[in-house]
KOLMAR-706375 format. One record per residue (C-alpha): residue number from 1; x, y, z; residue in three letters. Coordinates in steps of 0.001 Angstrom, whole numbers, plus 500000, padded with zeros to 6 digits. Last residue first. Layout:
% KOLMAR-706375
k/x/y/z/r
NUM/X/Y/Z/Ala
...
***
This chain:
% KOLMAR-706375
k/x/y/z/r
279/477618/507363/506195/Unk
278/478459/510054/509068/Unk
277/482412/508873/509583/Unk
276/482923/509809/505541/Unk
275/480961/512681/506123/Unk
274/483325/514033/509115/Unk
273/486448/512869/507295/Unk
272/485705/514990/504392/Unk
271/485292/518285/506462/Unk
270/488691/517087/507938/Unk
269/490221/516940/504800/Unk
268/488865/520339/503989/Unk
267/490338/522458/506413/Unk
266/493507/520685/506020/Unk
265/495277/520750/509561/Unk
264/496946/517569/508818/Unk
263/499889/516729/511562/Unk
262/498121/513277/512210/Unk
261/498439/512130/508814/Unk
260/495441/511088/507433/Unk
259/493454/507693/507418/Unk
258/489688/506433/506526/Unk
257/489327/502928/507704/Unk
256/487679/499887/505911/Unk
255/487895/496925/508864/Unk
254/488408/493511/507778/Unk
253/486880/490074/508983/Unk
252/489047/487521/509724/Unk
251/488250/484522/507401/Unk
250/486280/481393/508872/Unk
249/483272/481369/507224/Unk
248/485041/482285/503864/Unk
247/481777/483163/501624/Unk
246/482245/482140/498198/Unk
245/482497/484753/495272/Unk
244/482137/483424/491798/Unk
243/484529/484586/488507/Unk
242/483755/484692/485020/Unk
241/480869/486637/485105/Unk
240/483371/489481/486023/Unk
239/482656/490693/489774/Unk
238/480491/493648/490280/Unk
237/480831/493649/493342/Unk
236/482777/490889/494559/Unk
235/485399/493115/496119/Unk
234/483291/493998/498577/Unk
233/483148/491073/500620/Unk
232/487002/491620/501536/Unk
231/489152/489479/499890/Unk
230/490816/485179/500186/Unk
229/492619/484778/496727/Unk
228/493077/482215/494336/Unk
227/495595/480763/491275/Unk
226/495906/480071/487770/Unk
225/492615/478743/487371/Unk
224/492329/481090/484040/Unk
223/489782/483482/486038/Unk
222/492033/483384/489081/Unk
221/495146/484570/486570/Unk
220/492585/487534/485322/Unk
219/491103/488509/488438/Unk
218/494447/489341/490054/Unk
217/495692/490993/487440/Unk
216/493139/492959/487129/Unk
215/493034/493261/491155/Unk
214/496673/495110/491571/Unk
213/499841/493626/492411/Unk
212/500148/490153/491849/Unk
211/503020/487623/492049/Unk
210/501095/483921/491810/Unk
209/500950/481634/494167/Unk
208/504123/478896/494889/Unk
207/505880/480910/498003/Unk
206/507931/482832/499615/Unk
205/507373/486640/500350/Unk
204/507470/489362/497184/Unk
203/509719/492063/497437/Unk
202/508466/495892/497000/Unk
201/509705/497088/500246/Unk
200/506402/496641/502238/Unk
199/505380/493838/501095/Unk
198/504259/492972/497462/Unk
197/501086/490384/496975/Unk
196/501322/486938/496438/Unk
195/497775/484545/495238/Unk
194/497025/481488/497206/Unk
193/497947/478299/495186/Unk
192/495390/477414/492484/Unk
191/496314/473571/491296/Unk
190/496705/472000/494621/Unk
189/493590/473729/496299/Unk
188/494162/473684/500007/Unk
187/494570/477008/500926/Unk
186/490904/477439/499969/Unk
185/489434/474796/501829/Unk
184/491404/475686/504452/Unk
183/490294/479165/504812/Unk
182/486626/477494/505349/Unk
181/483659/477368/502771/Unk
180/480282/478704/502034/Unk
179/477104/478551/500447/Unk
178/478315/476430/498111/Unk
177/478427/476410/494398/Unk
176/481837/477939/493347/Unk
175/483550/475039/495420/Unk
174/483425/473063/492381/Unk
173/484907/475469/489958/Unk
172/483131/476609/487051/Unk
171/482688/480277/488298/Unk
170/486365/480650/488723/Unk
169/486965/480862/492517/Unk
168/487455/484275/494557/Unk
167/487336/483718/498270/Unk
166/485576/485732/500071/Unk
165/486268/487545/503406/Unk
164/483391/489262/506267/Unk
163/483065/492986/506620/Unk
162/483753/495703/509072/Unk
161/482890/499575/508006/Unk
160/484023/502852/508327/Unk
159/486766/503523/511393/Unk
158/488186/506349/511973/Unk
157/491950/506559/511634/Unk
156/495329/509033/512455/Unk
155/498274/507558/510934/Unk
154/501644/505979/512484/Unk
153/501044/502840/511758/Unk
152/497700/502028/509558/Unk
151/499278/499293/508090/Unk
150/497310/497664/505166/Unk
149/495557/493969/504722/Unk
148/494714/493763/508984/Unk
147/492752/496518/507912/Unk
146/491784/497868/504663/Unk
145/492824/501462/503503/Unk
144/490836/504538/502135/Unk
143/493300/507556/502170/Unk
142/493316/510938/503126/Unk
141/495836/513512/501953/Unk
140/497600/512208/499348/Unk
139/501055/512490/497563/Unk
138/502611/514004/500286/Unk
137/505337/511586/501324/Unk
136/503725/509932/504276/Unk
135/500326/509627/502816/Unk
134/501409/507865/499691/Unk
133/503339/505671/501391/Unk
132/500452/504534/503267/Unk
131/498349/504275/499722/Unk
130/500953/502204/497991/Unk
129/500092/499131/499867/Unk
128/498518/497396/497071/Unk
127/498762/499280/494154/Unk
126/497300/502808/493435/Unk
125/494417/504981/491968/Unk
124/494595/508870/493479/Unk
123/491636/510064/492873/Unk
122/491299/514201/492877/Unk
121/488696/515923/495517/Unk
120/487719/519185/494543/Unk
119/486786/521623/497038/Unk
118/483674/521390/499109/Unk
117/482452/524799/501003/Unk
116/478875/523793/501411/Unk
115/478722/519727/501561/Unk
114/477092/518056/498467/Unk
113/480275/517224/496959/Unk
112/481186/515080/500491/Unk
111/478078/513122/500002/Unk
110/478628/512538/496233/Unk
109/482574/511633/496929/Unk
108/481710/509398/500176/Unk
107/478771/507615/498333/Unk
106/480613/507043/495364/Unk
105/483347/505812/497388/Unk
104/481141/502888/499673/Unk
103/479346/501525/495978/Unk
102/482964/501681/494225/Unk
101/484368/498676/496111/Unk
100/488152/499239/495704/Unk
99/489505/498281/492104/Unk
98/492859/500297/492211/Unk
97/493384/500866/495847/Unk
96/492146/504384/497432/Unk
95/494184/507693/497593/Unk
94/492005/510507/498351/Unk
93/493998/513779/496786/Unk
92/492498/516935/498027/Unk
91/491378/520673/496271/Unk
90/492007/524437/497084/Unk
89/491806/526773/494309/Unk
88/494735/529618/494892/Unk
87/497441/527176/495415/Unk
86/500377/528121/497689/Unk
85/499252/525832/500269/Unk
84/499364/523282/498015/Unk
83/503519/523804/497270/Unk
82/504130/523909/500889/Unk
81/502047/520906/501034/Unk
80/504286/519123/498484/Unk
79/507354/520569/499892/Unk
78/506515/519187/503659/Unk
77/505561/515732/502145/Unk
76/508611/515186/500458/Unk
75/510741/516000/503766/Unk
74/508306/513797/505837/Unk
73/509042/511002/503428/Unk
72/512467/511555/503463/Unk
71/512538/511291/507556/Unk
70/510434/508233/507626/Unk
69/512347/506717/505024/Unk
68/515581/507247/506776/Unk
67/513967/506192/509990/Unk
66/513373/502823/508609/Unk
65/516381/502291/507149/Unk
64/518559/503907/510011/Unk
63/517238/501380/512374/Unk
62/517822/498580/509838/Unk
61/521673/499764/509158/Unk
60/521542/499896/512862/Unk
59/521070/496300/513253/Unk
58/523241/495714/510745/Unk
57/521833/495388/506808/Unk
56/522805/492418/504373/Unk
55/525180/493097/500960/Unk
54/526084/489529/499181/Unk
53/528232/487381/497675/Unk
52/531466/489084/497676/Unk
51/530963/490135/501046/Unk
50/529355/493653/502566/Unk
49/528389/493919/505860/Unk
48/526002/497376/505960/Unk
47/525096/499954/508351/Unk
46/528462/499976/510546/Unk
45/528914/502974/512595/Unk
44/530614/505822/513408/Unk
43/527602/507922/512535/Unk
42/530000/510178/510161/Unk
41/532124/507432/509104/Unk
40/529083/505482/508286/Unk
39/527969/507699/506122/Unk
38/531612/508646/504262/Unk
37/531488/505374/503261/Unk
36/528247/505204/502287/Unk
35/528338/508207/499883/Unk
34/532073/506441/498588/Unk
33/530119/503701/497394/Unk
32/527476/505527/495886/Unk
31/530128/507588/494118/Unk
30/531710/504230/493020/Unk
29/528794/502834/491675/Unk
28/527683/505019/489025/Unk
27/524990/507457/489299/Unk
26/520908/506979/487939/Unk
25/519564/506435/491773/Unk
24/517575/503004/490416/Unk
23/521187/501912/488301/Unk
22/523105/502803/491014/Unk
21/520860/500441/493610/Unk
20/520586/498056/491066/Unk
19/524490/497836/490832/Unk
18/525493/497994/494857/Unk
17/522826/495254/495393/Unk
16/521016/494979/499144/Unk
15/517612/497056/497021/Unk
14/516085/498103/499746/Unk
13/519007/499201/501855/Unk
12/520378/500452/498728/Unk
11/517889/502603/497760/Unk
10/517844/503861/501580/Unk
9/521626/504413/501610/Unk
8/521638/506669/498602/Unk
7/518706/508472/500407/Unk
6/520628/509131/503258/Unk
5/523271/510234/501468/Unk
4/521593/512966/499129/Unk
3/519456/514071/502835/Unk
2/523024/515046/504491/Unk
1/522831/514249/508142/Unk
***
């Protein structure tokens, strides 16, 4: 399978639009065309029904979609670590969300500096769910992520910590006060409709809350009553004054994992995984 049509096909897989997917891949549209022509020729199948109104994905066009960006990741990944491997001072990217709860990473970091034979470990700051993708392609080693928030599919995990859910409310709202409250109360709130964050390919699901993707954003719209959002505990540290964290008695409570892939043989990475699993 030739990798410069299977990535043509993923672009537009993701994007359903013949124009924004040329436009993202920087070609005109009648070489992409012609790419998924000669595509589904090859498989002798049908990826995509095309009408004048609209592209949608097959079955196997969704097959192929996910495997495709399994296999490109993989193939990014490989000449990334190649490229490390080649590197004469050793170091590791952590990717954690923009905003995480410093207190647990400056523990990890100043634990993990303190080992003998440490190597520098770079930050890799991200948006919501970037940090999976990151770990498929290459981009990081090791990653912090939040369960049921982030998928953890197809990574190796130890668990860190469970915690319960707030709900962020501006300070001068009447739920602010309480001791606690229930999802519904939350959900409920006419004027402050549940915050949206990006799925997996980018898109945003239905609904009247507010398209977010990283927690200054976030804070900003709840702080003007614009909207809400149910988070882990730690997100309330050091919260703006503006802002009050109420105790969701009712939330799931979410599980901070640390997550590689499961082909890592990083000398390091699993040095870092041992002290993260010790605090």
């Amino acid at each position: 399978m030739d990798l410069r049509e299977l990535r043509y096909f993923v672009v537009l897989a993701e994007e359903l639009h013949f124009g924004k997917a040329a436009l993202r891949l920087e070609i005109a549209q009648p070489p992409l065309s012609r790419a998924i022509a000669r595509l589904e020729r090859r498989l002798g199948v049908t990826l995509l029904e095309r009408t004048s109104r609209k592209v949608t994905l097959t079955d196997a066009g969704a097959v192929l979609l996910s495997e495709g960006r399994a296999i490109l990741s993989a193939v990014a990944a490989a000449e990334r670590r190649t490229q490390q491997a080649a590197r004469k001072r050793p170091r590791i990217v952590l990717a954690v969300k923009s905003g995480t709860g410093g207190g647990l990473l400056a523990k990890l970091l100043d634990a993990y500096r303190a080992e003998p034979g440490s190597v520098t470990v770079d930050l890799l700051l991200g948006e919501a769910r970037q940090q999976q993708e990151s770990l498929r392609d290459g981009r990081a080693d090791v990653a912090l992520l939040h369960l049921p928030f982030d998928s953890a599919d197809g990574l190796d995990t130890e668990t860190l910590h469970t915690e319960g859910q707030v709900a962020i409310l501006p300070a001068t709202h009447p739920l602010a006060g309480r001791p606690g409250i229930r999802v519904a109360d939350v959900t409920a709130l006419p004027d402050m409709p549940m915050a949206r964050w990006p799925g997996p390919g980018g898109g945003y699901p239905e609904g009247p809350g507010a398209e977010v993707r990283n927690l200054t954003q976030l804070f900003q719209l709840i702080a003007l009553g614009r909207t809400t959002a149910i988070m882990p505990a730690s997100a309330a540290v050091d919260l703006r004054r503006d802002l009050a964290a109420v105790p969701v008695l009712d939330a799931a409570p979410v599980t901070t994992v640390i997550a590689w892939p499961p082909q890592s043989r990083h000398r390091a990475v699993a040095d870092l995984i041992r002290v993260a699993t010790r605090l």
